[in-house]
C-alpha positions in Angstrom: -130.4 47.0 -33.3 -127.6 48.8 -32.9 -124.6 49.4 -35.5 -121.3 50.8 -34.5 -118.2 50.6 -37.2 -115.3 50.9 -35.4 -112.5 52.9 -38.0 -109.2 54.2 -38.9 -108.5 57.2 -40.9 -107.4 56.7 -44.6 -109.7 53.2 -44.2 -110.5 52.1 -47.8 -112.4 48.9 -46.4 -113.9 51.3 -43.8 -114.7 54.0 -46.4 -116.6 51.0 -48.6 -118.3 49.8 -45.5 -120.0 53.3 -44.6 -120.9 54.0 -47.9 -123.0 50.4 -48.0 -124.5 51.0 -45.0 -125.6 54.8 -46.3 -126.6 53.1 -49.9 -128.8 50.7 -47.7 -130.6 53.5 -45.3 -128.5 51.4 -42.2 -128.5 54.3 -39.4 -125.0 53.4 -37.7 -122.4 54.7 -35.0 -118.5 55.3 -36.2 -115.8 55.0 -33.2 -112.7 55.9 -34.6 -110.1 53.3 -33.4 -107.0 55.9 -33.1 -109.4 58.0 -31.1 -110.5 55.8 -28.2 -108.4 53.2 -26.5 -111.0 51.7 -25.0 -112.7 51.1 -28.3 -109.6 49.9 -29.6 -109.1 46.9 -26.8 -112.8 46.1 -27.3 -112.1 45.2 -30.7 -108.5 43.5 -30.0 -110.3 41.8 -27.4 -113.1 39.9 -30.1 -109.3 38.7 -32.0 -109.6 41.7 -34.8 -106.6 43.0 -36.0 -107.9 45.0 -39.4 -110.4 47.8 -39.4 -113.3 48.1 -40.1 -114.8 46.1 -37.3 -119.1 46.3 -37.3 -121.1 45.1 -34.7 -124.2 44.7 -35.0 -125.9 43.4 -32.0 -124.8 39.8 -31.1 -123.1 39.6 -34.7 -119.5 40.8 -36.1 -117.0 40.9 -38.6 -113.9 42.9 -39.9 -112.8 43.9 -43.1 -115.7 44.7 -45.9 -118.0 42.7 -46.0 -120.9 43.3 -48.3 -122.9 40.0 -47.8 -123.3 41.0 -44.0 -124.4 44.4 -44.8 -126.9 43.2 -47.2 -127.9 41.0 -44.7 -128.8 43.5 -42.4 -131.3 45.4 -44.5 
């Protein structure tokens, strides 16, 4: 499955959420969102409007969300 985390610079939330997914040997993909428009209407498009967004395959959330990570391990 792949895992991309879709970021912003200076992201606490974002910051916690790569550090999980490192902490729980989760190989992942970072876009940064002020980067890449295109990555940045994707995310708009799902109805997120606070970074970090993960997907992870058919599943995804914003904001930090531990549970989810957890859940991926």
């Amino acid at each position: 499955m792949t895992i991309t985390v879709y970021s912003k610079p200076a992201c606490v939330q974002c910051t916690a959420t790569t550090r999980a997914l490192d902490a729980k040997g989760i190989d992942y993909e970072v876009v940064d969102l002020t980067e890449d428009a295109a990555a940045m209407a994707r995310v708009t498009d799902l109805g997120y409007r606070q970074a970090p967004v993960v997907i992870a395959g058919d599943d995804h959330w914003s904001g930090f969300r531990p549970d989810r990570i957890g859940a991926l391990a």
